[in-house]
C-alpha positions as CSV (number, residue, x, y, z in Angstrom):
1,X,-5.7,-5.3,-1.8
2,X,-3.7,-8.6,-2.4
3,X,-0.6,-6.9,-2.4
4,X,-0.6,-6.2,0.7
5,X,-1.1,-9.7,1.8
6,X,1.8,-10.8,-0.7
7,X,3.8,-8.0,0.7
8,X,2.8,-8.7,4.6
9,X,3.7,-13.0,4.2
10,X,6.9,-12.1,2.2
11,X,8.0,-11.1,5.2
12,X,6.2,-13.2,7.2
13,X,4.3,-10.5,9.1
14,X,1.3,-11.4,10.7
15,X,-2.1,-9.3,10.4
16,X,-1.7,-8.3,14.3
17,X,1.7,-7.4,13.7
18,X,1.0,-5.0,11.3
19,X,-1.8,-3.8,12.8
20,X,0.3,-2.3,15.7
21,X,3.0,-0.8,13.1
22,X,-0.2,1.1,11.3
23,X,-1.8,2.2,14.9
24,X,-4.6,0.1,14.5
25,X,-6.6,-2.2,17.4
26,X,-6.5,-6.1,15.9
27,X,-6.0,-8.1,12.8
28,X,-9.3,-7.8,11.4
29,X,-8.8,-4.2,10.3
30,X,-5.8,-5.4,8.5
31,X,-7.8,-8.2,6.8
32,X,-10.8,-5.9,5.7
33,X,-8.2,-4.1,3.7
34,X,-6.2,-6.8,1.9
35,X,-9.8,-8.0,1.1
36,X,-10.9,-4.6,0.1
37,X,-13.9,-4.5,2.5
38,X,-12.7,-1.1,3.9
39,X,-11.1,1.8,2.3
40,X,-7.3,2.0,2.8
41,X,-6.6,5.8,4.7
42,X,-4.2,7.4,3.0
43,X,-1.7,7.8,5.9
44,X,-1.8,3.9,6.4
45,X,-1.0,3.3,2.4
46,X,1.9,5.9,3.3
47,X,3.2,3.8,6.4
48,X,3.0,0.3,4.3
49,X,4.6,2.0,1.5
50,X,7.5,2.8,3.9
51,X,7.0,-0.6,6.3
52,X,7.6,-3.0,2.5
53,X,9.6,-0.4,1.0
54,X,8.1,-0.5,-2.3
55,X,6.0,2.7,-3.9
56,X,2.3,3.5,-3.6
57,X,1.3,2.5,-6.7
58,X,3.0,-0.6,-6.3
59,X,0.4,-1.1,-3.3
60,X,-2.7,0.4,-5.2
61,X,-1.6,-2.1,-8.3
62,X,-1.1,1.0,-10.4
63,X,2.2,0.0,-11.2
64,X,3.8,-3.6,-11.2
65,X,7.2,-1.9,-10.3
66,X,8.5,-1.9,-6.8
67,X,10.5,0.9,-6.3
68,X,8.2,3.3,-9.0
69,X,5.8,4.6,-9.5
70,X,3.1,5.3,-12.6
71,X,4.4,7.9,-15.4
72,X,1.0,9.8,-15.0
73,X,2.9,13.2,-15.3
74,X,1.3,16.3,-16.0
75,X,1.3,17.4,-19.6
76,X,3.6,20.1,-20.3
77,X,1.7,22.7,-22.3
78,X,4.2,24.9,-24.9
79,X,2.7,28.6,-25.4
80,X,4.0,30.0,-28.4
């Protein structure tokens, strides 16, 4: 989760600060998941994503596009 350590100093964010704009008690919650030590909830990778405005999968290091996100579209099936 080192992006969201890149993301958090680009804007010179601390860990506590943060912390309060996710809902969560303290820094160390927000260091256990830039270090990956603790699963990142799914409603917190939706507030970061909105908080650094850049996509999900830019967070998750799916994609090393900002804005985008991955081109893992369903395949469209043809039926004859």
């Amino acid at each position: 989760m080192n992006r969201i350590r890149s993301l958090r100093e680009e804007v010179q964010m601390t860990q506590k600060e943060l912390a309060a704009r996710l809902g969560v008690k303290g820094g160390a919650v927000i260091s256990k998941y830039e270090n990956g030590v603790n699963p990142l909830p799914e409603d917190a990778l939706r507030l970061l994503s909105i908080i650094f405005g850049v996509s999900v999968d830019y967070i998750l290091g799916l994609s090393d596009d900002r804005k985008k996100g991955t081109s893992l579209a369903r395949p469209q099936i043809a039926w004859d």
